[in-house]
N, CA and C atoms as a LAMMPS dump frame, in Angstrom:
ITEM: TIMESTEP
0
ITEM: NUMBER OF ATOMS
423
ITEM: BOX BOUNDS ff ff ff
-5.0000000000000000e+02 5.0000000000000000e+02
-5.0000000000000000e+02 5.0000000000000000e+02
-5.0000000000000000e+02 5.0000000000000000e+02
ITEM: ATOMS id mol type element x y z
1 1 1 N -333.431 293.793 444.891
2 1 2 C -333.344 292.654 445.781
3 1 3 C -334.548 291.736 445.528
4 2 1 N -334.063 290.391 445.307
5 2 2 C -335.385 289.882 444.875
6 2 3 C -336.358 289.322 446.426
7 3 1 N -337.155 288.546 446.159
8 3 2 C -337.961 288.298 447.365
9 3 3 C -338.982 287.321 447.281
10 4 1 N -338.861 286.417 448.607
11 4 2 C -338.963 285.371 448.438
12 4 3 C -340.679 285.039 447.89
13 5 1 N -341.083 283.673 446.959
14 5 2 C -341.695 283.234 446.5
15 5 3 C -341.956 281.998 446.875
16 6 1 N -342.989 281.599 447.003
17 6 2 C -343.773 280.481 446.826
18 6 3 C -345.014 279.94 446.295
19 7 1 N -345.292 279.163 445.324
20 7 2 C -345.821 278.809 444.581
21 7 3 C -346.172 277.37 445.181
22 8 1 N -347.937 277.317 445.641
23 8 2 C -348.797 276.475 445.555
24 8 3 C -349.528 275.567 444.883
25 9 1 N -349.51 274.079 444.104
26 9 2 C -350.419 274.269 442.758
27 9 3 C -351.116 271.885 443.319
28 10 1 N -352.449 272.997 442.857
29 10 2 C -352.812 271.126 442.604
30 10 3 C -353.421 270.638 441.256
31 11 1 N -352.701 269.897 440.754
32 11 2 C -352.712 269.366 439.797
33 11 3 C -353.458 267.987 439.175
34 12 1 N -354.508 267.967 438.567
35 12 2 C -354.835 267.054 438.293
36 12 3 C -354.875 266.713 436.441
37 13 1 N -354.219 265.248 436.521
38 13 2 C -353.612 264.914 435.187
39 13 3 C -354.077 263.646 434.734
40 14 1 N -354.08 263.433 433.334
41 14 2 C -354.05 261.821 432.783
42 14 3 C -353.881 261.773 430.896
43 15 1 N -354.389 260.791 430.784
44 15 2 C -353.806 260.716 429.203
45 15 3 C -355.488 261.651 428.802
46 16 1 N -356.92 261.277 428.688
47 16 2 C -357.809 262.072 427.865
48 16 3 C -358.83 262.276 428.668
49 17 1 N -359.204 263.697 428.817
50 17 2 C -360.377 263.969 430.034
51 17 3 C -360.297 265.589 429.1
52 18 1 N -361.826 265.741 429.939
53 18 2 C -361.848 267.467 429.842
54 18 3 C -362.089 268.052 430.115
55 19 1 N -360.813 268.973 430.491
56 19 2 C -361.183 269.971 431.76
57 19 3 C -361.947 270.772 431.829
58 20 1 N -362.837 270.848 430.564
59 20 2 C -364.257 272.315 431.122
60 20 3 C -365.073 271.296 431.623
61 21 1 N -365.043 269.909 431.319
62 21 2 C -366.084 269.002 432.387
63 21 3 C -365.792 268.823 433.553
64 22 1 N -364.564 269.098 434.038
65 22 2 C -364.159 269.077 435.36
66 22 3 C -364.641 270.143 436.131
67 23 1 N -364.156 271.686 435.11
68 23 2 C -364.415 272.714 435.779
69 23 3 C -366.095 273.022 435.794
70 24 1 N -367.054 272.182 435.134
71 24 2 C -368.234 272.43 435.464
72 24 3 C -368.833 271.404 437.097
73 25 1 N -368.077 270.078 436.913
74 25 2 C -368.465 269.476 437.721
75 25 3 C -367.647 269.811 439.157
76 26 1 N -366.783 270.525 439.457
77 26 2 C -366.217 270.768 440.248
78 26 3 C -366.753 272.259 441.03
79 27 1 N -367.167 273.173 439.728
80 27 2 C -367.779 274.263 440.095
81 27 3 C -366.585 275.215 440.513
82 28 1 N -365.243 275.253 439.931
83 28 2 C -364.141 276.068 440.385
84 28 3 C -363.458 275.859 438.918
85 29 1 N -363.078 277.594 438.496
86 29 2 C -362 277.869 437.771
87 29 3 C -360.421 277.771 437.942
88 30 1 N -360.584 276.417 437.058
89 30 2 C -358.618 276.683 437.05
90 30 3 C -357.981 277.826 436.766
91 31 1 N -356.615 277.708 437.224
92 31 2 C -355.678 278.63 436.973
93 31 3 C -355.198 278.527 435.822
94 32 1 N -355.036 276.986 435.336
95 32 2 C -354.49 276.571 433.72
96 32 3 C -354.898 275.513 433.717
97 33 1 N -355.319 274.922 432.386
98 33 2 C -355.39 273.695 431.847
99 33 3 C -354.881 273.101 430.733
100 34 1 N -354.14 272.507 430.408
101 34 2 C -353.475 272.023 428.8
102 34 3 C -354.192 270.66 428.741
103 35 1 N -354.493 270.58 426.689
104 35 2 C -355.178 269.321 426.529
105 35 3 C -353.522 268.591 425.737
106 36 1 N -353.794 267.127 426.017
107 36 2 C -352.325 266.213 425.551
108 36 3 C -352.589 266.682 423.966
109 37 1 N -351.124 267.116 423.844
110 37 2 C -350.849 267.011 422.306
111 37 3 C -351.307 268.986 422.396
112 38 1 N -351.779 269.399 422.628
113 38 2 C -351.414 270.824 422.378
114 38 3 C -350.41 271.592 422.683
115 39 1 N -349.789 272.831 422.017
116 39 2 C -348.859 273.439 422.149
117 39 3 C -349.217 274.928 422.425
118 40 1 N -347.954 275.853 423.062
119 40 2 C -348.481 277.113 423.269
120 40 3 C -347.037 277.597 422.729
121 41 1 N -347.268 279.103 422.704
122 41 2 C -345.914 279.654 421.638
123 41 3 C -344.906 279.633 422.98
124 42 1 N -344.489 279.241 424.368
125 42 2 C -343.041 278.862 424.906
126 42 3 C -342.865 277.746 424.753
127 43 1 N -343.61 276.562 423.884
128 43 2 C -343.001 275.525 424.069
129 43 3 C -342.876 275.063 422.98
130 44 1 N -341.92 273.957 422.741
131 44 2 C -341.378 273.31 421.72
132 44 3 C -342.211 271.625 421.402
133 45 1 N -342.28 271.452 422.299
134 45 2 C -343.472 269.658 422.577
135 45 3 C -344.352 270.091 423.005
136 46 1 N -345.231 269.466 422.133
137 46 2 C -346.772 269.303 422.838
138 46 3 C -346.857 268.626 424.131
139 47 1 N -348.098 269.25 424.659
140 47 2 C -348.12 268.667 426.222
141 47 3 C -348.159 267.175 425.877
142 48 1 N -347.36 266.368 426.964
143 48 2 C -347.43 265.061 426.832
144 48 3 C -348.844 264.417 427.342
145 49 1 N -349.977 265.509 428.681
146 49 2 C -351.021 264.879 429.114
147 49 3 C -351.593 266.162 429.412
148 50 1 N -352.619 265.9 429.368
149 50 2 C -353.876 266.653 429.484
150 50 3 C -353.797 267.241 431.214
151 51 1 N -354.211 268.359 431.379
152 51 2 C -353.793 268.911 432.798
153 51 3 C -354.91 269.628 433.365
154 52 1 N -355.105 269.636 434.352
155 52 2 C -356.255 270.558 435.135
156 52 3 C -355.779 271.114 436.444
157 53 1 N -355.146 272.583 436.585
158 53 2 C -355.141 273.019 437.82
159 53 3 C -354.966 274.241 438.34
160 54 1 N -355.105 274.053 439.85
161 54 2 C -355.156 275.461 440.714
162 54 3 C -353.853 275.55 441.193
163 55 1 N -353.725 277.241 440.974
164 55 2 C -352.564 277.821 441.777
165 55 3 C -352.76 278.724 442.826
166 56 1 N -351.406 279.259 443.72
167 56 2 C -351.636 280.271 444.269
168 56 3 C -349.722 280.839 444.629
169 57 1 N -349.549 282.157 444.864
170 57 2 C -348.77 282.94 444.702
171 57 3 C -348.169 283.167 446.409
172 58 1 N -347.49 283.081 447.054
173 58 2 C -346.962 284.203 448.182
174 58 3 C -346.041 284.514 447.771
175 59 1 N -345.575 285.462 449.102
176 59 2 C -344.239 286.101 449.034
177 59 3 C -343.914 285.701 450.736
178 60 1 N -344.54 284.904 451.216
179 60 2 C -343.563 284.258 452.267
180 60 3 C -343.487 282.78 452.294
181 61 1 N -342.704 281.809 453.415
182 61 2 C -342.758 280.446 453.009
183 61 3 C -343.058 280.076 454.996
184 62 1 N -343.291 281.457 455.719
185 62 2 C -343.441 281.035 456.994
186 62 3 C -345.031 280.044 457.48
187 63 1 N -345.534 280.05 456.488
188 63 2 C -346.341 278.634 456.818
189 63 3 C -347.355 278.613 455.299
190 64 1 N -346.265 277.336 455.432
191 64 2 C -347.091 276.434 453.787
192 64 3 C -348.11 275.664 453.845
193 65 1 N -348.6 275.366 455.35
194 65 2 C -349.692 274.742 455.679
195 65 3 C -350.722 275.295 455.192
196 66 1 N -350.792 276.188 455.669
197 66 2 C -352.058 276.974 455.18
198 66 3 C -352.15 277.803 453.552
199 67 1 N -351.108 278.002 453.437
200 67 2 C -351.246 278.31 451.857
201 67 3 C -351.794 276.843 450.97
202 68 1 N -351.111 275.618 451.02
203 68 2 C -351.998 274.592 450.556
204 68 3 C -353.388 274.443 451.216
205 69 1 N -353.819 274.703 452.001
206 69 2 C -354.878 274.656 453.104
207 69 3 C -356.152 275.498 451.931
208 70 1 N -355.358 276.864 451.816
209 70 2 C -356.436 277.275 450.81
210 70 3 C -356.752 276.993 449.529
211 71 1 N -356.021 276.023 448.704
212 71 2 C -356.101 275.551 447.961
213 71 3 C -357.223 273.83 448.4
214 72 1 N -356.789 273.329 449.385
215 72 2 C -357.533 271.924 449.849
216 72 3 C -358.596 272.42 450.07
217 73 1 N -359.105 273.438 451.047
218 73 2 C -360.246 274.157 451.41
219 73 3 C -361.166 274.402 450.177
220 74 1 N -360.596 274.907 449.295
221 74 2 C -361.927 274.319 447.844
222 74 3 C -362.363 272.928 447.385
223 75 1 N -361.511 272.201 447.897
224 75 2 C -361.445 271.146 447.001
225 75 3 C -361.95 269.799 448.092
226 76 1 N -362.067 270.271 449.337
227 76 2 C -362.431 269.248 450.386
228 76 3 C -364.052 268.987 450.142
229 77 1 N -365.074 269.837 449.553
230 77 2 C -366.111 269.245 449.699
231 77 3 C -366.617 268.321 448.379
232 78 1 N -365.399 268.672 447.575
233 78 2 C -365.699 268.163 446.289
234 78 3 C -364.875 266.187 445.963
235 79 1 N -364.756 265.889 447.13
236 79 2 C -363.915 264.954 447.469
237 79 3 C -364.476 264.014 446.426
238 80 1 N -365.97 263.164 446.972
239 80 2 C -366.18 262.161 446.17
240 80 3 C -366.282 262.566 444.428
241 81 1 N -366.41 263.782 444.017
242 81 2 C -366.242 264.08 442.722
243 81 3 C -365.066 263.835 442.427
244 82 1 N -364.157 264.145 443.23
245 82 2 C -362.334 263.96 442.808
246 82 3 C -362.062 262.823 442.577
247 83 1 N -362.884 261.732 443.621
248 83 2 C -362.151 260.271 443.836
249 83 3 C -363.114 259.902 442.379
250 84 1 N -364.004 259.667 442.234
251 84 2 C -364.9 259.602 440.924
252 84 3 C -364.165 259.47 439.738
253 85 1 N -363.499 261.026 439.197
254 85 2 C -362.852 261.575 438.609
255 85 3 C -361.879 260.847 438.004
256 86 1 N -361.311 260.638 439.204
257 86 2 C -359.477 259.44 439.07
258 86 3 C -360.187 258.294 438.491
259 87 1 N -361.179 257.744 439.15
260 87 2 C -361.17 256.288 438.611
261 87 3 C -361.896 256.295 437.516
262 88 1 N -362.716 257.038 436.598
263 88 2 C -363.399 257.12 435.742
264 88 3 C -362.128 257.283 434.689
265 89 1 N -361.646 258.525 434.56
266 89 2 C -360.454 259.121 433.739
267 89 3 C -359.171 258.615 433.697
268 90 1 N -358.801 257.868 434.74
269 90 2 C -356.956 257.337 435.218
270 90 3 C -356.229 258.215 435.008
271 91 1 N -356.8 259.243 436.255
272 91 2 C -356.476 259.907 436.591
273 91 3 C -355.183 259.984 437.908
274 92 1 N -353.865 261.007 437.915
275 92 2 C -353.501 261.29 438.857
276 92 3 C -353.406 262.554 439.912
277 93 1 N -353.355 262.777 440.893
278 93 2 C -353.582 264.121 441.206
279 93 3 C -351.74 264.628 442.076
280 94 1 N -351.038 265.401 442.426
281 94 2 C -350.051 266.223 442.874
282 94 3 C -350.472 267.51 443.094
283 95 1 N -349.806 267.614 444.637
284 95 2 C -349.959 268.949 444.777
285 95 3 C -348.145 269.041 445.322
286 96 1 N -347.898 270.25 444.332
287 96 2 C -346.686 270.529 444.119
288 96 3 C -346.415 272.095 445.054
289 97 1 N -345.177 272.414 445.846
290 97 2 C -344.774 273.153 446.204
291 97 3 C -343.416 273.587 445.82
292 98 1 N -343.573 275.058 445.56
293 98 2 C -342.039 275.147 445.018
294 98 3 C -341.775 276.157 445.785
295 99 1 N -340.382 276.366 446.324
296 99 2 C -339.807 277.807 447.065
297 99 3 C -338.902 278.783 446.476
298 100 1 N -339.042 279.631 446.238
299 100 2 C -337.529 280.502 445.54
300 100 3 C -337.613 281.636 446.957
301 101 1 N -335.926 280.79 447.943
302 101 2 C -336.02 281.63 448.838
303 101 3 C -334.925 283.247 448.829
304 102 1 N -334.721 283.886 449.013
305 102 2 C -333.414 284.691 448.956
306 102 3 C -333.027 285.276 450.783
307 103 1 N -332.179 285.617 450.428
308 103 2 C -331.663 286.546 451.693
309 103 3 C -331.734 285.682 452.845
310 104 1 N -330.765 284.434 452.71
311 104 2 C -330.897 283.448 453.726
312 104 3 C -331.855 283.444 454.59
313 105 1 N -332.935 283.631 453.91
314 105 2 C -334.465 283.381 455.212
315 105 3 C -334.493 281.887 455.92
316 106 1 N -334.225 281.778 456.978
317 106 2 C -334.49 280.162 457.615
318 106 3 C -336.122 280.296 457.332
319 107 1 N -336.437 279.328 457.459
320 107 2 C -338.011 278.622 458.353
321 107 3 C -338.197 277.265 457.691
322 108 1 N -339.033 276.91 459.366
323 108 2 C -339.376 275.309 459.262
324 108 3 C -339.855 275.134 458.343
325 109 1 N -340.553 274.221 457.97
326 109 2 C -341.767 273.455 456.718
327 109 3 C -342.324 272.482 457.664
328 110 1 N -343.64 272.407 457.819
329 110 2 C -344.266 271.609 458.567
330 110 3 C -345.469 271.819 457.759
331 111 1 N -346.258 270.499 457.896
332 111 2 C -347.573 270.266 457.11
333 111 3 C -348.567 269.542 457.842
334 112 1 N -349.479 270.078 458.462
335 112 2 C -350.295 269.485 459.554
336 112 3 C -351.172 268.042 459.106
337 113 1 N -351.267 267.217 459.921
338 113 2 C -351.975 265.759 459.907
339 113 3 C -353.14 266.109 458.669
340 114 1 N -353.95 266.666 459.628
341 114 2 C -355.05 267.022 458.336
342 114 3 C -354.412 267.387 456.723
343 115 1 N -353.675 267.837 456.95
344 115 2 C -353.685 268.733 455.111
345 115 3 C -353.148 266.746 454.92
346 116 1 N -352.134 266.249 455.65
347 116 2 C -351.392 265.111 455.056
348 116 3 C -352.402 264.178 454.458
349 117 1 N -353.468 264.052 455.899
350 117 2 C -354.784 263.101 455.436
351 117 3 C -355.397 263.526 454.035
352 118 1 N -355.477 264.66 454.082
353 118 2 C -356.826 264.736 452.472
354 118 3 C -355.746 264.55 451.24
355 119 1 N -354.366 264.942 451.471
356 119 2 C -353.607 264.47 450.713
357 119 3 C -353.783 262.532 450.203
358 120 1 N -353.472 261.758 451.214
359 120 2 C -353.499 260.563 451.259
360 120 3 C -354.839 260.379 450.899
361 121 1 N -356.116 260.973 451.324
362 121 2 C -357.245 260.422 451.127
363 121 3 C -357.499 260.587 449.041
364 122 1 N -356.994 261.311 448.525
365 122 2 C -357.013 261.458 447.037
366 122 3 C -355.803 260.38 446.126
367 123 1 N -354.882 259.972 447.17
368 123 2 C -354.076 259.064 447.324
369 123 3 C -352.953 260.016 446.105
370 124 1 N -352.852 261.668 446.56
371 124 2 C -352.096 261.971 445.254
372 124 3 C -350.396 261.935 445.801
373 125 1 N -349.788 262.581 445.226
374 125 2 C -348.437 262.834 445.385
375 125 3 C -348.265 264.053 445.547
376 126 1 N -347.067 264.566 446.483
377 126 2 C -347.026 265.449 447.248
378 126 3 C -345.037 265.987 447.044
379 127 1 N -345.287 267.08 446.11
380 127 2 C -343.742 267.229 445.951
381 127 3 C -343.37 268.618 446.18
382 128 1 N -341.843 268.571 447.401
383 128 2 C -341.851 270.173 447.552
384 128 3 C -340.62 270.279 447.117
385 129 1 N -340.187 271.651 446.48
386 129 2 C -338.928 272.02 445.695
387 129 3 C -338.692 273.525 446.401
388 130 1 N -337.188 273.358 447.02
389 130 2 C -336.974 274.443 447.546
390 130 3 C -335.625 275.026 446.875
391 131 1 N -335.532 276.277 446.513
392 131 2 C -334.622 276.898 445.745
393 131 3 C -333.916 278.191 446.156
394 132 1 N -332.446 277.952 446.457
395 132 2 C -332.401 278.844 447.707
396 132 3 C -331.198 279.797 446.981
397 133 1 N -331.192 281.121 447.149
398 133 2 C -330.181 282.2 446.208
399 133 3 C -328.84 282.317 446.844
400 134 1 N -328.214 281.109 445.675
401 134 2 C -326.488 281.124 446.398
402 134 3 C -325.341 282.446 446.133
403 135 1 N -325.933 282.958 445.378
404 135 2 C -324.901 284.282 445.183
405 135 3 C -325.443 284.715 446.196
406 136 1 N -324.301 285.662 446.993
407 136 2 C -324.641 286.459 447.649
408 136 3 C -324.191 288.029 447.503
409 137 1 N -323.42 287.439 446.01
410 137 2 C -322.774 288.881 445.304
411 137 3 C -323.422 289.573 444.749
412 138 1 N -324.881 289.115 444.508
413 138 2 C -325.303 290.356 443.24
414 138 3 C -326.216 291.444 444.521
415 139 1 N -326.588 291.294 445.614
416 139 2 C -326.928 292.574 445.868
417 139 3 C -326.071 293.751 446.255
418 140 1 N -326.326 294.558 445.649
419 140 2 C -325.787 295.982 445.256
420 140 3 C -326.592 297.292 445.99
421 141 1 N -326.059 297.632 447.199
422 141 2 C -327.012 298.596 448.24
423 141 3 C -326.229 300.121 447.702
């Protein structure tokens, strides 16, 4: 039986920057970084842009506030480095949410003022993807 997932990630991107200068000036290890034009053995195209970012893992989706929360929570004191960052580099930033739910789990999605503000205050983009398991044939008890 599979079980549900959610995947946290903030992303910061542009055409040429580099991310061990980020990750020194930021003082936090990414989860991944790709430079534009490199390749890794699953892919077929080189990255189209250079990438810098943090992830994080659950196995529930009953509050996504705070799972991005711990991801913003690193990254809130490092603000004017971020805003810096963008305008030096042309730079963009996303913080992406994805859901893989199963076993018809309901729950809300709500994202508190604050997380929305530091969102808006980096002026990034904010995308959530929810993916929900329409067979209901393959579990096998």
């Amino acid at each position: 039986m599979e079980q549900t997932t959610v995947m946290v990630e903030f992303a910061m991107c542009g055409e040429e920057f580099n991310p061990d200068e980020v990750t020194k000036l930021l003082g936090i290890l990414p989860t991944k970084t790709r430079i534009k034009g490199s390749m890794t053995d699953a892919q077929y195209h080189p990255a189209i842009e250079t990438t810098w970012s943090l992830r994080n893992y659950e196995n529930s989706i009953n509050d996504l506030d705070q799972q991005l929360c711990q991801i913003i929570n690193g990254l809130k004191d490092k603000t004017e480095i971020l805003l810096k960052l963008k305008k030096e580099y042309n730079l963009y930033y996303m913080f992406i949410i994805v859901a893989y739910i199963y076993n018809d789990i309901e729950s809300d999605i709500y994202l508190k003022r604050n997380t929305l503000d530091f969102i808006s205050l980096l002026d990034a983009k904010l995308t959530i993807e929810i993916d929900t398991d329409t067979d209901t044939d393959t579990d096998i008890y």
